[in-house]
C-alpha positions as CSV (number, residue, x, y, z in Angstrom):
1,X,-73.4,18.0,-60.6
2,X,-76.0,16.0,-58.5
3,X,-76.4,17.7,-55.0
4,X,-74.4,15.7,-52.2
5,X,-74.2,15.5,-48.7
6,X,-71.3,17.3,-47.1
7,X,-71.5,16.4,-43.2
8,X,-71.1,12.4,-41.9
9,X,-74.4,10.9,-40.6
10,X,-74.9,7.7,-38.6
11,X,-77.7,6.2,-40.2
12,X,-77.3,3.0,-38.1
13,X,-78.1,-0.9,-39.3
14,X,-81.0,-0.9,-42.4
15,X,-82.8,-3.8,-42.5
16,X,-83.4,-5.2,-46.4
17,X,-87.3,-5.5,-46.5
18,X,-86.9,-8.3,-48.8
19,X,-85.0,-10.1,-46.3
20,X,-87.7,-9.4,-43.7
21,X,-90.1,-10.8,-45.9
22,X,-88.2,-14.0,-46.4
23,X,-87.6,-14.7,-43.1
24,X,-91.3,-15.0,-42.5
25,X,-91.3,-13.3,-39.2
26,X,-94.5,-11.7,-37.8
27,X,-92.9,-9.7,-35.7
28,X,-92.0,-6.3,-37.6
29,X,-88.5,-4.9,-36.5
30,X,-89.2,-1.5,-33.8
31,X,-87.4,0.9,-36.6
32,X,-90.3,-0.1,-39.1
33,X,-92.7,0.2,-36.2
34,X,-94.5,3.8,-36.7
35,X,-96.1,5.6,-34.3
36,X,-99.8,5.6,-33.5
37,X,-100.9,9.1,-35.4
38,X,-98.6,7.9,-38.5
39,X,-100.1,4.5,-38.9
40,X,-101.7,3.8,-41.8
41,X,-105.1,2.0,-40.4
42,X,-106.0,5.2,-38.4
43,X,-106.0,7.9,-41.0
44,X,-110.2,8.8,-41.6
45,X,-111.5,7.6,-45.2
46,X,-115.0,7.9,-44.5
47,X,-115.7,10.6,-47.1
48,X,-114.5,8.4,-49.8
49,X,-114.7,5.3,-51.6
50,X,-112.3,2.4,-50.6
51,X,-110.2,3.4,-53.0
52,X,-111.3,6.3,-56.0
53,X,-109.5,7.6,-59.6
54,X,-108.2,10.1,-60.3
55,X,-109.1,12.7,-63.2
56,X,-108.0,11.5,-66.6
57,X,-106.4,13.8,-69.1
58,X,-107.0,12.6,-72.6
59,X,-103.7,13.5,-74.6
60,X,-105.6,13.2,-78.0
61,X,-107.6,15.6,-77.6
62,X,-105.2,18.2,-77.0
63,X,-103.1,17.6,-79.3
64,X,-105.5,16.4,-82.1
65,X,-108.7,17.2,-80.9
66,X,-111.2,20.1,-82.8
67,X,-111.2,23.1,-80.8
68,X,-114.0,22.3,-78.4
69,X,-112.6,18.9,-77.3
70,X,-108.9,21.1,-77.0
71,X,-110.7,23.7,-74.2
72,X,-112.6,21.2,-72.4
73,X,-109.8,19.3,-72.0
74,X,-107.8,22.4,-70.8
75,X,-110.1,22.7,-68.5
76,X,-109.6,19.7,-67.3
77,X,-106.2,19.7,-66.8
78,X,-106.0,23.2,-65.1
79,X,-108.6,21.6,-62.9
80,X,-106.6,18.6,-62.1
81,X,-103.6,20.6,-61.0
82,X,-105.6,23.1,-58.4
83,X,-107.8,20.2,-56.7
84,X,-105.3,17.5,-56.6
85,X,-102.0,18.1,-58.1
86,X,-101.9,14.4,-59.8
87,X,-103.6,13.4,-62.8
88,X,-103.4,10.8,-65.2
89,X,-102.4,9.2,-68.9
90,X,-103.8,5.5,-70.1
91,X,-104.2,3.8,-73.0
92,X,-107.8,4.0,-74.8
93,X,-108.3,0.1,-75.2
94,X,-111.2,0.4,-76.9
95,X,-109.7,2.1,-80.0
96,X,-106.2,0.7,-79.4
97,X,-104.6,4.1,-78.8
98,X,-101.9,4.7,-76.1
99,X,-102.8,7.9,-75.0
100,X,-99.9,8.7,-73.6
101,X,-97.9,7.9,-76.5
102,X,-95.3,5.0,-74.6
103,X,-95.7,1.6,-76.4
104,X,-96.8,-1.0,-73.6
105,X,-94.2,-3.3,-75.0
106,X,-92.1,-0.8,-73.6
107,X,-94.0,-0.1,-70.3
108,X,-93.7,-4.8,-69.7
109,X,-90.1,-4.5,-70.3
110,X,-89.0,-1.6,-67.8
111,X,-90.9,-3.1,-65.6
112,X,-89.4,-6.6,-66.3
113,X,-85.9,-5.1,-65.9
114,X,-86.6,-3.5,-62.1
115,X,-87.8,-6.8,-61.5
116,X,-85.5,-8.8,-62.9
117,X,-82.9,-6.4,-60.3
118,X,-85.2,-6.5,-57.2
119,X,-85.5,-10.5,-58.0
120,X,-81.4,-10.6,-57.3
121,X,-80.2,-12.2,-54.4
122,X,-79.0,-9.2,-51.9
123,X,-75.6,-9.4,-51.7
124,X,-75.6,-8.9,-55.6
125,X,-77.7,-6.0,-54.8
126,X,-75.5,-4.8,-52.5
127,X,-72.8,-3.9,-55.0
128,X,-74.8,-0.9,-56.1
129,X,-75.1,0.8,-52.3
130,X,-77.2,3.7,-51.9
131,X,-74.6,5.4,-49.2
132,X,-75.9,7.7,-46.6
133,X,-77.4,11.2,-47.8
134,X,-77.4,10.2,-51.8
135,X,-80.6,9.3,-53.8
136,X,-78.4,6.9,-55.9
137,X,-78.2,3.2,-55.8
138,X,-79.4,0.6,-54.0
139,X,-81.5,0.8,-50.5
140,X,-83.1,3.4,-49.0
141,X,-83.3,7.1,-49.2
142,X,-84.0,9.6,-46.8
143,X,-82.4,8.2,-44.1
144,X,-80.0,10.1,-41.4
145,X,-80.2,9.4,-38.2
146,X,-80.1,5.7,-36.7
147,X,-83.4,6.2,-34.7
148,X,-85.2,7.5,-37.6
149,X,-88.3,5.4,-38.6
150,X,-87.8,3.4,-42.1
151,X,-89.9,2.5,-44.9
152,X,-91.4,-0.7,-45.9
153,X,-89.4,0.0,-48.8
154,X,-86.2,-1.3,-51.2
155,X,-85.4,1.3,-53.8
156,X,-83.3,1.4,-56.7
157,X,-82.3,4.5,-58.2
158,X,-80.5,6.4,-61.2
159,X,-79.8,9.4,-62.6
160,X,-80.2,9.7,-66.4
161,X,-79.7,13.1,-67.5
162,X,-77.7,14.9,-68.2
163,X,-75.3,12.3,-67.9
164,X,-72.8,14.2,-65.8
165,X,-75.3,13.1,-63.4
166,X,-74.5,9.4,-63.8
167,X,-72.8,7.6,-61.4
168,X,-71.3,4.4,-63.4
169,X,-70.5,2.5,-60.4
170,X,-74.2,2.1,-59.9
171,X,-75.0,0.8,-63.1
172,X,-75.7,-2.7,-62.9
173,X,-74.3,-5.4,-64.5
174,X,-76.7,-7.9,-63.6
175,X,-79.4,-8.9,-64.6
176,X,-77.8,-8.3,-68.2
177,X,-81.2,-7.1,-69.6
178,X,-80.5,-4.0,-66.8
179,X,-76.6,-2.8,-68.5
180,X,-74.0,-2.7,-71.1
181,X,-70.9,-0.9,-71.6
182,X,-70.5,0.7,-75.0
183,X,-67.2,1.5,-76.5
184,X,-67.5,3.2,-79.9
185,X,-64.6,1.9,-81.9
186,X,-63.4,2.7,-85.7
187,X,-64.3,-0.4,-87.9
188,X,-60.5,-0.9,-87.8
189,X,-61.2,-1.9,-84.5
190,X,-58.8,0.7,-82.6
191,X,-60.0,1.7,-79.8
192,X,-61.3,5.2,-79.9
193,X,-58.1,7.7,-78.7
194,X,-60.4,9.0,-75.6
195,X,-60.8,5.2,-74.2
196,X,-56.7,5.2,-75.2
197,X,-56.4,8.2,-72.9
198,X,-58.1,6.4,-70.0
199,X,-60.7,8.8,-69.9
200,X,-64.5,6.8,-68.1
201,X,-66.8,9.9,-69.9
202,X,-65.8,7.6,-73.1
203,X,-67.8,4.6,-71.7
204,X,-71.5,4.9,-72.3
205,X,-72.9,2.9,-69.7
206,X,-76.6,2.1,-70.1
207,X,-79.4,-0.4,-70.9
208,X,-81.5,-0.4,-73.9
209,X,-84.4,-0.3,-72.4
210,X,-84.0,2.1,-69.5
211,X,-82.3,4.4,-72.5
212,X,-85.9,3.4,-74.5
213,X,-88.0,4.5,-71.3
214,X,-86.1,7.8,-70.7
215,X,-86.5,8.9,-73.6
216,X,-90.1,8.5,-74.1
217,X,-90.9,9.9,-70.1
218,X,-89.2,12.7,-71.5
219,X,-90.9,13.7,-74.6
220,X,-94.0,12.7,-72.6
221,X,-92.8,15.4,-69.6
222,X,-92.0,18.0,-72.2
223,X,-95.8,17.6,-73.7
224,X,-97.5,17.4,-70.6
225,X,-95.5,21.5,-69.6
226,X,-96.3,23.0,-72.9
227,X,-100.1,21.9,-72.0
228,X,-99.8,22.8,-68.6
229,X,-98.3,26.6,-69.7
230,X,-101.3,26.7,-71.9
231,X,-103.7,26.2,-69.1
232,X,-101.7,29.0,-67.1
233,X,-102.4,31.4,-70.1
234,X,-99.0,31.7,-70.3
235,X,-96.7,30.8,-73.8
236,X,-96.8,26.9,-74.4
237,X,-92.6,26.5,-74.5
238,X,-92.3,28.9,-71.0
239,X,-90.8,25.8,-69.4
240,X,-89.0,24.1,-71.6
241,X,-87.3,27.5,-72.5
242,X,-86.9,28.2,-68.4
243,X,-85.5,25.1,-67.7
244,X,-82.2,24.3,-69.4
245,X,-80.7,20.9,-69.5
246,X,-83.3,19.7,-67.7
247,X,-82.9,16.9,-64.8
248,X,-84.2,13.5,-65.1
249,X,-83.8,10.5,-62.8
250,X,-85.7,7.4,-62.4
251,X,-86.2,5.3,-59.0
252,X,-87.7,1.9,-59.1
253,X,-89.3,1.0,-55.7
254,X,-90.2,-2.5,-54.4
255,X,-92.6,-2.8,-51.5
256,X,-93.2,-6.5,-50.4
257,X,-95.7,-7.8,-48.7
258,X,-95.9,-7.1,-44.9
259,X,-97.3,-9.4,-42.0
260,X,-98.8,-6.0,-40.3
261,X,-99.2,-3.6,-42.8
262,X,-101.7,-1.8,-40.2
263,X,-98.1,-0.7,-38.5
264,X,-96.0,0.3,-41.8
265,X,-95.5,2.9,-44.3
266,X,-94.2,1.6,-47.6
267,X,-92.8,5.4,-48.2
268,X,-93.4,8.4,-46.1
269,X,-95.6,11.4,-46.6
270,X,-93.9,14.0,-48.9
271,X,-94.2,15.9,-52.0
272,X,-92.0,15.8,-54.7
273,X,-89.1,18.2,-55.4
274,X,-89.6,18.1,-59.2
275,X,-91.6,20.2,-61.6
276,X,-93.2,16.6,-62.6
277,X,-93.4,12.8,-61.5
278,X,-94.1,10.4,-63.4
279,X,-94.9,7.4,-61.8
280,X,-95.8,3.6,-63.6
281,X,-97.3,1.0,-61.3
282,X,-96.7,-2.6,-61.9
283,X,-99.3,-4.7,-63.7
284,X,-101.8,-6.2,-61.0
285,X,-101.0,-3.7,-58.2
286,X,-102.3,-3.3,-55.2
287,X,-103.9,-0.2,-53.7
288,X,-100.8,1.5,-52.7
289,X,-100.5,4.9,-53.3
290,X,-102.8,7.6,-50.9
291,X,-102.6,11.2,-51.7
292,X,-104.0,14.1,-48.7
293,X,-106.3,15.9,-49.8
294,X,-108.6,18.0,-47.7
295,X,-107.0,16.5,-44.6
296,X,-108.1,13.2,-45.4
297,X,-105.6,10.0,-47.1
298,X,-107.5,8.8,-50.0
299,X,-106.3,5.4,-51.5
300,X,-105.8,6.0,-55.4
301,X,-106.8,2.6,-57.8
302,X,-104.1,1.7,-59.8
303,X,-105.9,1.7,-63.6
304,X,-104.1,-0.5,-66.0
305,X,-101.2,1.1,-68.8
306,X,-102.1,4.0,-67.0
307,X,-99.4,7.2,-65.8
308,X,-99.7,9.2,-63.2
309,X,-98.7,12.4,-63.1
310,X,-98.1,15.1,-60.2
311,X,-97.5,18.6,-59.9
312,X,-94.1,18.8,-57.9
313,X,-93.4,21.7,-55.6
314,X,-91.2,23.6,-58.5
315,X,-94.3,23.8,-60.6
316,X,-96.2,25.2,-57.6
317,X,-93.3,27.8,-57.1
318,X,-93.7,28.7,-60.6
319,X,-97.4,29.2,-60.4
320,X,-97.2,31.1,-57.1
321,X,-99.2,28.5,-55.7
322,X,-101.9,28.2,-58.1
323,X,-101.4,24.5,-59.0
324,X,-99.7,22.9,-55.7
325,X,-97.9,19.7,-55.1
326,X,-100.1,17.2,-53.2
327,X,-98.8,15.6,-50.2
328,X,-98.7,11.5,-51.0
329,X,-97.7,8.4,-49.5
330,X,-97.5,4.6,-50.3
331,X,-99.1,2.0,-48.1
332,X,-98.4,-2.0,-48.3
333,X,-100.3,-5.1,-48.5
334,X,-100.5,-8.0,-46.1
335,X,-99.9,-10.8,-49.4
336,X,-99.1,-9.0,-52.1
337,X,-96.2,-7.1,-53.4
338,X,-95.8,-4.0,-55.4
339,X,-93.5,-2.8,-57.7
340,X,-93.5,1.2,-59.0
341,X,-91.3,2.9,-61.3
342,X,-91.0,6.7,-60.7
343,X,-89.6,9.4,-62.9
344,X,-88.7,13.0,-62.0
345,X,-88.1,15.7,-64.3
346,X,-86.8,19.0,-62.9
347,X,-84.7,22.2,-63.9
348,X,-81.2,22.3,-64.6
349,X,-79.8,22.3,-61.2
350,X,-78.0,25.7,-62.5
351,X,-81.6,27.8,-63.2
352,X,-82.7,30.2,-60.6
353,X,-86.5,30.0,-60.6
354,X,-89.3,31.9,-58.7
355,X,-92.9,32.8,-59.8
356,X,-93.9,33.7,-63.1
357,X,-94.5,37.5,-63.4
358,X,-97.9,36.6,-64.7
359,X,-98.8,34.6,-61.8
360,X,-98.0,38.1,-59.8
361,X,-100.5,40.8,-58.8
362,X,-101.3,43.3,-56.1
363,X,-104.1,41.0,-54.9
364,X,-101.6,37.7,-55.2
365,X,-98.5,38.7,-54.3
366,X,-95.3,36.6,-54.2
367,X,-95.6,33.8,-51.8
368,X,-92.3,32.2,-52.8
369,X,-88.7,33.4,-53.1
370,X,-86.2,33.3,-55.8
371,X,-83.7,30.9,-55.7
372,X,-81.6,28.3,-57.3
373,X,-82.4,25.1,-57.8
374,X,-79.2,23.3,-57.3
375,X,-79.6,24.6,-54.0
376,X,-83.2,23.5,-53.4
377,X,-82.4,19.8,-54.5
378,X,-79.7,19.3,-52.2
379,X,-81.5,20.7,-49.1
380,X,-84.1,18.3,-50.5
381,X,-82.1,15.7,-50.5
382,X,-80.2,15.7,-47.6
383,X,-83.5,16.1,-45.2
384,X,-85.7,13.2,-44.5
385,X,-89.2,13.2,-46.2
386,X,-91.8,15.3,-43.7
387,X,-94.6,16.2,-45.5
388,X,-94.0,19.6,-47.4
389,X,-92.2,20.8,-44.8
390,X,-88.5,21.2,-47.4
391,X,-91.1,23.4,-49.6
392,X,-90.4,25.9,-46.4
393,X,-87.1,27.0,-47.7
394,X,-88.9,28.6,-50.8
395,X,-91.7,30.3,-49.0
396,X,-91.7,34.2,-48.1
397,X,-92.9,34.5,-44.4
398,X,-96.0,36.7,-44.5
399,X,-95.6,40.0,-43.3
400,X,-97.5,40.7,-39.5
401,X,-100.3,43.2,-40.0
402,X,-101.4,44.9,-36.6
């Protein structure tokens, strides 16, 4: 089962960005107010460009490149995990080639469906709430105390798989492009006996496309492990092996524009909880996403049909630190809008992990405990995004030396 919150929290009254932005006030509402060391406008970005790329991994050429192009591209992607933790997947327009294997019909269409949802007037929205403590639904996550700073943020979010995870009261009905229900009957047109029985796990409740997208994130999530094994030196199915059943949910955000985005976050620092992320950002974003690295919040370019890709802080546990989840954040924009569409892909909740016994030594010893996952998803869940500070219930406490 998905992990839950088992205390009542007072989260207080959320404002609906959307509604905010609508209302065309200047003045921005004191919960969305941050303070001054948090504000966007003051972190340093002199050492870099306005706004940089980063590395590309070409997915042809490890899995149909000669040998040469397969090791430099290893390379590559080892590299990408240990200076940034986030890399990324495009199409090659030039030769027509999705490099990351997802048809761009299919990439318009999911993004058309979150739209088509976020476009919904709020009360319809409403109907799918995202209550207090969960990471399902409609609103905002993260949230648990009523004088906790928000995010410049509506989000809409699912899980997929396995389906024990799904929560059909959150599956919209509206837009129509966004969910059906599907009853398999006989061609006699009985119903089938389970449906009879009054049984919901009968009812298949899904959309065509977000079924379409899942799928393809997945197969995508499972490559991008068996090369990121390979680049450990470790056997190229380790994961996929390790992780059971694993865990997949999507959440589609919707940052709009803000009068003083100088004063905003449109999410708050964090790192993921995930072994991967997966995240899709609408067609003609805006620079929105800013990952820390070496103390300083560079602004990433969105790059057209591209995916990005980070290391979540599972896959660092794995490695023993070797390739670490990279602190992010999202920033808005003072006239334009963004949309993103995020996957995550993580162990069965039932798994214990801890590192790999290859990515063990006398000279790097274990810096994280073994644990269980379930258990690291709900404390993720149920504590408000801070950084990689959640990452500190897996950590071993170095030992004082005198």
């Amino acid at each position: 089962m998905a992990p839950v919150l088992d205390f009542p929290i007072n989260v207080g009254r959320i404002d609906d960005v959307q509604e905010l932005k609508k209302a065309r006030k200047t003045e921005i509402p004191n919960r969305f107010v941050r303070d001054m060391a948090e504000r966007p406008m003051l972190a340093a970005t002199t050492h870099f460009p306005l706004s940089t790329s980063i590395p590309v991994i070409d997915l042809s050429k490890l899995m149909r490149g000669n040998k040469q192009e397969f090791h430099y591209e290893i390379l590559k992607l080892s590299s990408s995990c240990e200076e940034w933790g986030f890399f990324q997947v495009r199409a090659n327009t030039r030769e027509m080639v999705i490099n990351h294997g997802i048809d761009l019909d299919l990439l318009e269409k999911i993004e058309k469906v979150a739209m088509e949802f976020f476009m919904l007037p709020v009360e319809e929205k409403q109907k799918y709430p995202m209550a207090p403590g969960t990471v399902q639904g409609y609103g905002q996550a993260f949230v648990f105390s009523e004088d906790q700073k928000l995010d410049w943020c509506n989000m809409f979010a699912l899980g997929l798989v396995p389906h024990s995870i799904r929560n059909p009261k959150l599956w919209p009905t509206n837009p129509p492009t966004f969910s059906f229900v599907s009853i398999k009957r006989p061609f006699s047109g009985v119903f089938d006996p389970f449906v009879e029985a009054g049984l919901r796990k009968a009812l298949v409740f899904c959309s065509e496309t977000v079924e379409s997208y899942s799928k393809e994130i997945r197969k995508l999530c499972k490559d991008l492990l068996r090369f990121i094994a390979l680049s450990l030196g470790v056997g190229g199915n380790v994961f996929e092996e390790m992780f059971g059943v694993s865990v997949q949910a999507m959440r589609m955000n919707y940052y709009p524009a803000c009068p003083r985005p100088d004063l905003v976050l449109g999410l708050s620092p964090h790192s993921d909880g995930s072994a991967l992320t997966v995240l899709q950002q609408g067609k003609g974003s805006t620079v929105g996403l800013q990952i820390l690295k070496n103390g300083t919040w560079v602004p990433i370019q969105p790059v057209r049909n591209a995916l990005v890709i980070n290391i979540g802080d599972t896959i660092e546990v794995l490695t023993n630190g070797r390739y670490k989840s990279s602190e992010h954040r999202a920033v808005t924009h003072k006239e334009k809008d963004r949309l993103s569409i995020v996957t995550f892909y993580a162990p069965s909740y039932e798994i214990e992990i801890g590192p790999m016994a290859e990515m063990v030594d006398e000279n790097n010893p274990s810096k994280y405990r073994r644990y269980n996952h379930g258990e690291y998803s709900k404390h993720y869940v149920t504590n408000k995004l801070q950084g990689k500070k959640t990452l500190d219930f897996a950590k071993i406490s170095p030992k004082n030396t005198f």
